[in-house]
LORO-617196 format. One record per residue (C-alpha): residue in one letter; x, y, z; residue number from 1. Coordinates in steps of 0.25 Angstrom, whole numbers, plus 5000, padded with zeros to 4 digits. Last residue first. Example, Ala and Ser with C-alpha at 12.3 -4.5 7.8 and 13.67 -1.06 7.14 Angstrom:
2
> res; x; y; z; n
> s; 5055; 4996; 5029; 2
> a; 5049; 4982; 5031; 1
# end
This chain:
457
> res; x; y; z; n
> x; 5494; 5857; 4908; 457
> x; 5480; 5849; 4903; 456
> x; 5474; 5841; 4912; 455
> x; 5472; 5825; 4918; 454
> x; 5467; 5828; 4931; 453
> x; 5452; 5826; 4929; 452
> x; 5458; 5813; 4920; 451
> x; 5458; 5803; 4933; 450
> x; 5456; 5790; 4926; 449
> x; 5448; 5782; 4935; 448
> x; 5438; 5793; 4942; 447
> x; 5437; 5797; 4927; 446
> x; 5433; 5783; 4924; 445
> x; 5422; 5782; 4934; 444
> x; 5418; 5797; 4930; 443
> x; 5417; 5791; 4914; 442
> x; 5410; 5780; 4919; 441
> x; 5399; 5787; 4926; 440
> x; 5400; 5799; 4915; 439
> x; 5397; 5788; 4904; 438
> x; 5386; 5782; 4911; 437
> x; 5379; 5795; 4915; 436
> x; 5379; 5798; 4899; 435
> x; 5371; 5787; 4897; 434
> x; 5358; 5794; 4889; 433
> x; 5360; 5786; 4877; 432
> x; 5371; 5777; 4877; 431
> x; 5385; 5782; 4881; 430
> x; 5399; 5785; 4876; 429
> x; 5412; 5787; 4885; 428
> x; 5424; 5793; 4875; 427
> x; 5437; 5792; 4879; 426
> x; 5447; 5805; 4876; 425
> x; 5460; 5807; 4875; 424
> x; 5469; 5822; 4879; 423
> x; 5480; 5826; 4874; 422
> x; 5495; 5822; 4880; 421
> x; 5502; 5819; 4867; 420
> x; 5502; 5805; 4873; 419
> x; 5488; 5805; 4871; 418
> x; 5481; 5809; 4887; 417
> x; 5470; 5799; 4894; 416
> x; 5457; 5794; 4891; 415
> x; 5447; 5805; 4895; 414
> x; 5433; 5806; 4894; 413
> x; 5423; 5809; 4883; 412
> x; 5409; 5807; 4883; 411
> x; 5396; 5802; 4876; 410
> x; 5381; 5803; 4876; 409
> x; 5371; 5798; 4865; 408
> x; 5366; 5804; 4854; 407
> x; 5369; 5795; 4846; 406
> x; 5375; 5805; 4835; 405
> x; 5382; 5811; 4844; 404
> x; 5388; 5797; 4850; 403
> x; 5394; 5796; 4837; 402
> x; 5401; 5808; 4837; 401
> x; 5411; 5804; 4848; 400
> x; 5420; 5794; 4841; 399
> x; 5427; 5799; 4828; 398
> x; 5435; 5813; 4833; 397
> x; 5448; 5811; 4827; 396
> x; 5444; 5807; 4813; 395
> x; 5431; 5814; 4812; 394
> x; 5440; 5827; 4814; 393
> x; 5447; 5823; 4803; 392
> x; 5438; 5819; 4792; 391
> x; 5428; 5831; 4797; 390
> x; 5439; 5841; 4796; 389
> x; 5444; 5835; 4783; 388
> x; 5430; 5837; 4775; 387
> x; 5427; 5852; 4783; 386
> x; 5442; 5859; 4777; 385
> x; 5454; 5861; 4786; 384
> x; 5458; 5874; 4787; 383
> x; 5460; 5871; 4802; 382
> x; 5458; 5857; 4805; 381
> x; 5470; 5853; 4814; 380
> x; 5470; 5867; 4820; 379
> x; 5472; 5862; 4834; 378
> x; 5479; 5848; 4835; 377
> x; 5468; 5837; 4836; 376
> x; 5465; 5830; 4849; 375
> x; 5469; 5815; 4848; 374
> x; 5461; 5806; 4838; 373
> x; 5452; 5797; 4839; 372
> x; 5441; 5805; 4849; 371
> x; 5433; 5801; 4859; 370
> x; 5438; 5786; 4861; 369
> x; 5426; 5777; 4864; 368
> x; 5420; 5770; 4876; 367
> x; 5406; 5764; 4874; 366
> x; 5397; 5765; 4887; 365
> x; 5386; 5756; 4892; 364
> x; 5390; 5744; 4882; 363
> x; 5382; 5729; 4880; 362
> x; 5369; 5735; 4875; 361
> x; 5376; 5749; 4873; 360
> x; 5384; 5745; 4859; 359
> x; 5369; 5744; 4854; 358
> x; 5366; 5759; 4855; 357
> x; 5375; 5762; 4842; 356
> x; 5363; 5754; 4834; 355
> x; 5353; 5759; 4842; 354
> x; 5359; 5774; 4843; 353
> x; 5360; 5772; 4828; 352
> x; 5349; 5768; 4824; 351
> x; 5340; 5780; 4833; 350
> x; 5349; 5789; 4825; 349
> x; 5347; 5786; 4812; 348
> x; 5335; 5792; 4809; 347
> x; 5340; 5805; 4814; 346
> x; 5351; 5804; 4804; 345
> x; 5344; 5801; 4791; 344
> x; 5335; 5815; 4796; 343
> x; 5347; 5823; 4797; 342
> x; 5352; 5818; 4783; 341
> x; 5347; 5829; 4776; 340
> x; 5352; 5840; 4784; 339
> x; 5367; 5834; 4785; 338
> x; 5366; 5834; 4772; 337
> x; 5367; 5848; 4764; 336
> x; 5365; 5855; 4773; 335
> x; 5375; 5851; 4785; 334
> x; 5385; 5846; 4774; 333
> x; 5384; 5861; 4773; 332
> x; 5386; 5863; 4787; 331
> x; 5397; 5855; 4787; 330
> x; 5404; 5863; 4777; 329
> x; 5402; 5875; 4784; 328
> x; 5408; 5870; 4796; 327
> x; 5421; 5866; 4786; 326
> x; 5420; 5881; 4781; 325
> x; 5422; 5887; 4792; 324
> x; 5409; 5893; 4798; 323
> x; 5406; 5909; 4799; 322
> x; 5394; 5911; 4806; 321
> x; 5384; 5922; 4808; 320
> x; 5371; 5917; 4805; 319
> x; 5376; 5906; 4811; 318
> x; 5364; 5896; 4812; 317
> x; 5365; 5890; 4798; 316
> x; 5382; 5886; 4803; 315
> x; 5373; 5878; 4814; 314
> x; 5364; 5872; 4809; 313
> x; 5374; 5868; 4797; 312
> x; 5381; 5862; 4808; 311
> x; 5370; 5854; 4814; 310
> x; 5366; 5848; 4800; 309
> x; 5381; 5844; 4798; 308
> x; 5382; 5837; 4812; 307
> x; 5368; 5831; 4812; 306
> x; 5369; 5824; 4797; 305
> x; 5383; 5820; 4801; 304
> x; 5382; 5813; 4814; 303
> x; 5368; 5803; 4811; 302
> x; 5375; 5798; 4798; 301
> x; 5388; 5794; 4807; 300
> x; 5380; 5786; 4814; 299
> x; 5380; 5776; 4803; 298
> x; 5382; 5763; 4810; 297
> x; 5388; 5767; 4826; 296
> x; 5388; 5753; 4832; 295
> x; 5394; 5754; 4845; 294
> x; 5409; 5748; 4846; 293
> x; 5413; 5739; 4856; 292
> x; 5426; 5735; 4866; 291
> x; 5425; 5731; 4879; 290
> x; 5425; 5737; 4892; 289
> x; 5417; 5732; 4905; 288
> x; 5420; 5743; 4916; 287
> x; 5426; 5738; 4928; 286
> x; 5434; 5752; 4929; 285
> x; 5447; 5743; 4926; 284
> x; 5437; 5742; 4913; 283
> x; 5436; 5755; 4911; 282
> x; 5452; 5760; 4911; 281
> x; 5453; 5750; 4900; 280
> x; 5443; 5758; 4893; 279
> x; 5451; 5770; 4895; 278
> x; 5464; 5764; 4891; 277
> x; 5457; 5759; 4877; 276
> x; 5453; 5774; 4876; 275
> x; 5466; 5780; 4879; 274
> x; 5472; 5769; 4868; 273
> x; 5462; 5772; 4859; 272
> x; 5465; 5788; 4859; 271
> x; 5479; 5784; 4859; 270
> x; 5480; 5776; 4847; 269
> x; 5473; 5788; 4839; 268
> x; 5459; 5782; 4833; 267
> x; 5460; 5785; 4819; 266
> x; 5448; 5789; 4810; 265
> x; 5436; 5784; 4803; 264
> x; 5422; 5787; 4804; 263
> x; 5413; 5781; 4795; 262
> x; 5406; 5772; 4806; 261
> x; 5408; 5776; 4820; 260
> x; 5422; 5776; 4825; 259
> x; 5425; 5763; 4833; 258
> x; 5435; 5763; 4845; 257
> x; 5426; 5758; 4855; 256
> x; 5427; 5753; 4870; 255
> x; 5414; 5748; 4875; 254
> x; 5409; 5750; 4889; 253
> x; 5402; 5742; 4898; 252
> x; 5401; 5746; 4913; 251
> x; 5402; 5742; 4925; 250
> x; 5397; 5754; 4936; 249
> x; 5397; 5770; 4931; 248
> x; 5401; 5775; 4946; 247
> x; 5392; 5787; 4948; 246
> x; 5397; 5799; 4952; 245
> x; 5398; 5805; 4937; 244
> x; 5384; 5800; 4935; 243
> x; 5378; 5808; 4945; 242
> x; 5386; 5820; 4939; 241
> x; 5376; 5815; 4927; 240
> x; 5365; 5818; 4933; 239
> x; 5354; 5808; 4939; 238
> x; 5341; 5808; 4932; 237
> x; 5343; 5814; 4920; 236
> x; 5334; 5825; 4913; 235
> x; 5326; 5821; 4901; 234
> x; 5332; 5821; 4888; 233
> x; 5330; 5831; 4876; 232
> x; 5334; 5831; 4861; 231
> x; 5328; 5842; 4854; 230
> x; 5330; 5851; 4863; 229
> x; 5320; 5862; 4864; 228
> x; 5315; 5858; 4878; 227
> x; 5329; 5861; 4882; 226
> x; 5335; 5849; 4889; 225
> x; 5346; 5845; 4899; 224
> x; 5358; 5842; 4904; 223
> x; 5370; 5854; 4906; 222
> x; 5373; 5853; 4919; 221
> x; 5372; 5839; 4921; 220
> x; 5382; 5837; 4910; 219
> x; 5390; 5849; 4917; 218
> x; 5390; 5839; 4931; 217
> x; 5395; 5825; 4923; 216
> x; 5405; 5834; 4915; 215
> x; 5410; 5837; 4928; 214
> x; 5409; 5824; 4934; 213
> x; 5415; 5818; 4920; 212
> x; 5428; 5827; 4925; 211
> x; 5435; 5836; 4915; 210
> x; 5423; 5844; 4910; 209
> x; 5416; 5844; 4896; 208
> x; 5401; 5843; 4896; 207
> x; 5389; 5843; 4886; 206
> x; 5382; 5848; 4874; 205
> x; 5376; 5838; 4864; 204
> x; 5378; 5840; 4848; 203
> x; 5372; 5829; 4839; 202
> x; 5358; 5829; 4841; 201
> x; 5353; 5836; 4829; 200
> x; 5367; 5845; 4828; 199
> x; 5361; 5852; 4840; 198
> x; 5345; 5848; 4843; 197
> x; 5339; 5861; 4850; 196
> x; 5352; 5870; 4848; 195
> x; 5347; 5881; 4858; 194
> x; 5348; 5872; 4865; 193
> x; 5357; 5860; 4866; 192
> x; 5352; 5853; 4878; 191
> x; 5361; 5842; 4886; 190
> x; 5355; 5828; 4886; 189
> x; 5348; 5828; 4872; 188
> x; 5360; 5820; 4868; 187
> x; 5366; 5813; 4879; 186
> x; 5379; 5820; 4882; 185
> x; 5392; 5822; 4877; 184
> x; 5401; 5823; 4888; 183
> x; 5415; 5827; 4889; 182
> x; 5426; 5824; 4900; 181
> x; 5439; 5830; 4898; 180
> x; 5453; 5829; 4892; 179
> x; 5454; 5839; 4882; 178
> x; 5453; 5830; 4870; 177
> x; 5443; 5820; 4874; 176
> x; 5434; 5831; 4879; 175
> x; 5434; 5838; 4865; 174
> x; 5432; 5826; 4859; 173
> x; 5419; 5822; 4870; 172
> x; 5412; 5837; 4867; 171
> x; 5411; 5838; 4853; 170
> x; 5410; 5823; 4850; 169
> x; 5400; 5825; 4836; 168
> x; 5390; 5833; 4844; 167
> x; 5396; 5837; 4858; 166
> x; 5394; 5851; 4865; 165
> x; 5402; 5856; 4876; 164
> x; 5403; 5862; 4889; 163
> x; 5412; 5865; 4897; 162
> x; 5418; 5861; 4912; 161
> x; 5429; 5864; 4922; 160
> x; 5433; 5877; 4915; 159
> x; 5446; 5884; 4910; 158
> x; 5451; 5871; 4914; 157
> x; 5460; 5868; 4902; 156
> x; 5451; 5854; 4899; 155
> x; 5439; 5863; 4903; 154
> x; 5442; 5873; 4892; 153
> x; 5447; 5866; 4882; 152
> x; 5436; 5855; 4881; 151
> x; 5426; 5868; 4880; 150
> x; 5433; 5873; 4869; 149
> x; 5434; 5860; 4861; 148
> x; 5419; 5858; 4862; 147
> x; 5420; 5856; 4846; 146
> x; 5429; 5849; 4847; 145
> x; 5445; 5844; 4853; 144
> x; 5452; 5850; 4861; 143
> x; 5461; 5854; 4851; 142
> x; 5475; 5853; 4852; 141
> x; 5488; 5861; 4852; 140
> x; 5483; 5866; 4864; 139
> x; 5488; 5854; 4870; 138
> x; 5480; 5849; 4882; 137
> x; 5471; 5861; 4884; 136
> x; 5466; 5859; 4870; 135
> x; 5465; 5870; 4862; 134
> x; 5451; 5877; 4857; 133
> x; 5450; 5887; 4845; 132
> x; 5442; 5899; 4843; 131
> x; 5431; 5905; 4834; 130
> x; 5438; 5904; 4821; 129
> x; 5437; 5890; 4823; 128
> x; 5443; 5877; 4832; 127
> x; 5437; 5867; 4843; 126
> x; 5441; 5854; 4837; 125
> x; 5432; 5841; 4835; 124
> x; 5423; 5847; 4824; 123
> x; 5411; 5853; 4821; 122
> x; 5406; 5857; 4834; 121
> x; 5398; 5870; 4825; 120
> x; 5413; 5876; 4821; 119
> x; 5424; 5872; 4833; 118
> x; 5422; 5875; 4849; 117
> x; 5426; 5885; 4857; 116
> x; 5422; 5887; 4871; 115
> x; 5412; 5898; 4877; 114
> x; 5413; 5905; 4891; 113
> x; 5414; 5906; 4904; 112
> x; 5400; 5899; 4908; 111
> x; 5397; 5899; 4923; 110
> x; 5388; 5888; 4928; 109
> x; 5377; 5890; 4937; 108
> x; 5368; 5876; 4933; 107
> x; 5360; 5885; 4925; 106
> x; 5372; 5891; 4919; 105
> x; 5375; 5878; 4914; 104
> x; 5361; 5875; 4910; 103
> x; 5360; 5889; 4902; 102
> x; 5374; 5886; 4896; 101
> x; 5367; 5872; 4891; 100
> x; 5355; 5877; 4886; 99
> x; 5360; 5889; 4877; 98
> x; 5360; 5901; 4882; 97
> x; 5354; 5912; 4877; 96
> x; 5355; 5926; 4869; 95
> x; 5367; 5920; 4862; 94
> x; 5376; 5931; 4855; 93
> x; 5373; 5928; 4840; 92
> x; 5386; 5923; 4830; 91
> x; 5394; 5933; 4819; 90
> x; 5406; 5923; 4814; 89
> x; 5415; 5911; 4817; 88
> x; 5409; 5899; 4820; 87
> x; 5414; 5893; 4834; 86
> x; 5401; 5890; 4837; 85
> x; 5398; 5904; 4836; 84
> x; 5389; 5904; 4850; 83
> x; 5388; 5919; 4855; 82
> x; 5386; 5923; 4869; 81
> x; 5377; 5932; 4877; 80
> x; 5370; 5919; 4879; 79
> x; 5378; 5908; 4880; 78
> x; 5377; 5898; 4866; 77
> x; 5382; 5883; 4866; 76
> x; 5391; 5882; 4852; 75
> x; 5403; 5889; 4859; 74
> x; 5405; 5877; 4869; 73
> x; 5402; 5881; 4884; 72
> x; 5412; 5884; 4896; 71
> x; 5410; 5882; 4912; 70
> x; 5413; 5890; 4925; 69
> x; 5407; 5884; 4939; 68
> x; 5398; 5896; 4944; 67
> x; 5385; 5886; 4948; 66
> x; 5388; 5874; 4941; 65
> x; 5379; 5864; 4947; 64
> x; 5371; 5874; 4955; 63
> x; 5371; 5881; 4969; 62
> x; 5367; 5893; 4974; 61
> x; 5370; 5895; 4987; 60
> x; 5370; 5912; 4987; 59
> x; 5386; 5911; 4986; 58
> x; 5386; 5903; 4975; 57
> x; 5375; 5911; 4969; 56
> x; 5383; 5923; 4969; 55
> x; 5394; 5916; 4964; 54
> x; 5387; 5911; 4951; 53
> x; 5383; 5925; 4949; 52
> x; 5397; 5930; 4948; 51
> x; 5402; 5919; 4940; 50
> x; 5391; 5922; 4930; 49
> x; 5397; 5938; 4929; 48
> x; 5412; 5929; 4927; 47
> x; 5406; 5923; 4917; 46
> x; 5401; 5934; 4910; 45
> x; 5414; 5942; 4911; 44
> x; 5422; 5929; 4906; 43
> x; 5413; 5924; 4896; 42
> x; 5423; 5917; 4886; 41
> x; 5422; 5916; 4872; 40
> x; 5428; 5905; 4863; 39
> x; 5434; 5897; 4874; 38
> x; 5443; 5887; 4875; 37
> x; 5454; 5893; 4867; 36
> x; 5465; 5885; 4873; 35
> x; 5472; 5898; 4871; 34
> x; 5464; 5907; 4881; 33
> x; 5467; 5898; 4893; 32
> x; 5472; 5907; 4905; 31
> x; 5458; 5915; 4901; 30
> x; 5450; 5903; 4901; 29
> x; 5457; 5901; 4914; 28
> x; 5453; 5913; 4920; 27
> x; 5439; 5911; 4915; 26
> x; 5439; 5898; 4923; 25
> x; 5446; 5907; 4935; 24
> x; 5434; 5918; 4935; 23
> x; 5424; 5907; 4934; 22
> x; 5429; 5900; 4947; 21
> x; 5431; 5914; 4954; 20
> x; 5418; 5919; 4950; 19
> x; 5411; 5907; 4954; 18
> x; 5418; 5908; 4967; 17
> x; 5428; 5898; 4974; 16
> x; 5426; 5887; 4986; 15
> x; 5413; 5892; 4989; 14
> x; 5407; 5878; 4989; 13
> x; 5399; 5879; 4978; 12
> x; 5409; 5884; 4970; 11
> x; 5420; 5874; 4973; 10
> x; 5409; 5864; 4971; 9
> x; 5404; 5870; 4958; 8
> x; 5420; 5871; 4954; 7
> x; 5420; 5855; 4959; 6
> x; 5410; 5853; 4952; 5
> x; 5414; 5858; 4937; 4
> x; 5429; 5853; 4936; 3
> x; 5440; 5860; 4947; 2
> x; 5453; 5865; 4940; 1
# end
């Protein structure tokens, strides 16, 4: 399957129609209905935006994306659809877009439909009563969570590119376990609206593809600021495509294998050796590689109050929703704490981004495993109560979370296959604002590794 440019190239240059390009994506939804990528699909819709985007093909339009397919997470609203969340229950048909499908669409894009996710992003598996996602590797697996769905449905190649949203590792673990390439942005570098600060500056919304040039082009795609934002940066100078072209030159990077404080877990011994193999890959690049952990101190403090408040949000908002119990549980802690402590939490953040920030006077990128653990088996947490949930999910997915709290930007990209033949995931993390460093290096070593080709049977 072609990624994201050369489809708009294909397209661009008359090689096949919108409407045939769109037609073969919903095809292969179709073809893949028991992955369960999708919670709903807008075929009819879909195929009506096709028709358009071909018309103005053929008139000389041209746009980034202009009738190249692409999916959205279940917590992003479409007009005309609704957005459960993957609650169960009565939700409102949205009368709007939200920011990032009207940016897409801006830039021509078709979106086929919706992918599943878990209850409010909560945990690293994409699994309610509204649907359950499999992995393309083994559908034995998850692809991980909450933009599990979305991970699914490019790593299967129903589309070339989805989008995602990322506020505890949300987009990175899914990519890690699905083979791809996932960004989480700069916070305040992709808009969120209508959610005018989600999970108070936790969640991001950003690109899964199978090529940092794609993800590079969709990243473009989707920067940029509603006035309403709470969190808003100015518009770059050079785009991140750019940056996919450009070789990174010698840089430091610091291999670390420390969990932030109170977080615990094993690392599996091929999660370590892929990332070990990954750093040595760097330094036949002429990187400088070396080992160092940042400072984390109490960052944990700045997760929890966000993530419990931003749940309750959320389970408040649904008039019409029926939580599981463990989201409910959360939401409450959400009340009763989360709440209260908010304030604490903004305080802190300008500490820790100084104290976390030291490791980049002598680093420009630290290199980290995405997840501890190999992908977890599907159902792995059914019946399972909130308390052994959290314990077990922090277990496997310990390293991505921090960065959420920092704000700053991260990604995944491949390390290799387990011997069981799943999918292992490296994870690139920046300093504020960088994220052109990480897709410069991470395109240099794609360009090394060659993991385009690596996909499921």
């Amino acid at each position: 399957m072609q990624g994201l440019r050369e489809q708009a190239e294909s397209l661009r240059r008359g090689e096949v129609s919108a409407e045939e390009l769109v037609g073969q994506a919903l095809e292969r939804i179709e073809e893949g209905r028991s992955l369960g990528a999708f919670r709903v699909v807008r075929a009819e819709a879909a195929r009506n935006e096709a028709r358009e985007a071909g018309k103005r093909l053929r008139e000389g339009e041209r746009l980034p994306l202009l009738g190249v397919p692409v999916a959205i997470k279940d917590d992003t609203d479409i007009a005309g659809e609704t957005t459960p969340f993957a609650v169960k229950g009565r939700h409102p048909v949205a009368v709007r877009d939200a920011e990032v499908v009207r940016r897409l669409r801006s830039a021509g894009a078709v979106v086929v439909g919706k992918t599943t996710t878990c209850e409010i992003g909560l945990w690293p598996f994409s699994e309610s009563a509204t649907g359950c996602a499999r992995n393309p590797w083994n559908p034995a697996y998850t692809p991980g969570g909450s933009s599990g769905g979305s991970a699914a449905a490019v790593a299967a190649g129903m589309v070339a590119g989805a989008v995602g949203s990322d506020g505890a590792g949300s987009i990175r673990i899914p990519a890690a376990w699905t083979g791809l390439v996932g960004i989480k942005p700069q916070r305040g570098r992709v808009s969120g609206h209508p959610h005018t600060d989600p999970f108070y500056g936790l969640t991001v919304w950003g690109p899964l593809a199978r090529s940092v040039g794609d993800a590079a082009l969709l990243l473009d795609v989707l920067s940029g600021s509603h006035p309403d934002d709470v969190h808003r940066l100015d518009a770059r100078v050079s785009s991140f495509a750019e940056a996919a072209e450009t070789e990174p030159g010698r840089l430091r990077v610091a291999v670390s294998f420390r969990t932030a404080f109170g977080v615990g877990g094993r690392l599996d011994p091929q999660v370590r050796a892929a990332v070990e193999r990954v750093a040595r890959r760097l330094t036949e690049l002429g990187h400088k590689v070396f080992p160092a952990d940042p400072d984390y101190g109490l960052v944990g403090l700045g997760l929890i109050p966000r993530g419990t408040a931003g749940v309750a949000d959320w389970v408040e908002a649904m008039e019409g929703g029926e939580p599981e119990p463990r989201t409910l549980a959360e939401a409450r802690m959400g009340r009763l704490v989360g709440r209260r402590l908010l304030p604490l939490a903004k305080r802190m953040d300008p500490g820790l981004r100084r104290r976390a920030g030291r490791i980049f006077r002598y680093a420009d990128v630290v290199l980290t495993p995405t997840t501890a653990q190999l992908p977890l088996k599907v159902g792995a947490f059914d019946g399972v109560g909130w308390r052994r949930t959290q314990s077990g999910v922090a277990a496997a997915c310990p390293y991505a979370w921090p960065w959420n709290v920092l704000g700053w930007p991260g990604m995944n990209v491949p390390a290799g296959l387990s011997k069981e033949g799943l999918p292992i995931g490296a994870q690139l993390l920046g300093h504020d604002s960088d994220e052109a460093t990480l897709i410069s290096l991470a395109a240099q070593l794609e360009s090394a590794e060659g993991w385009t080709e690596r996909r499921p049977d």
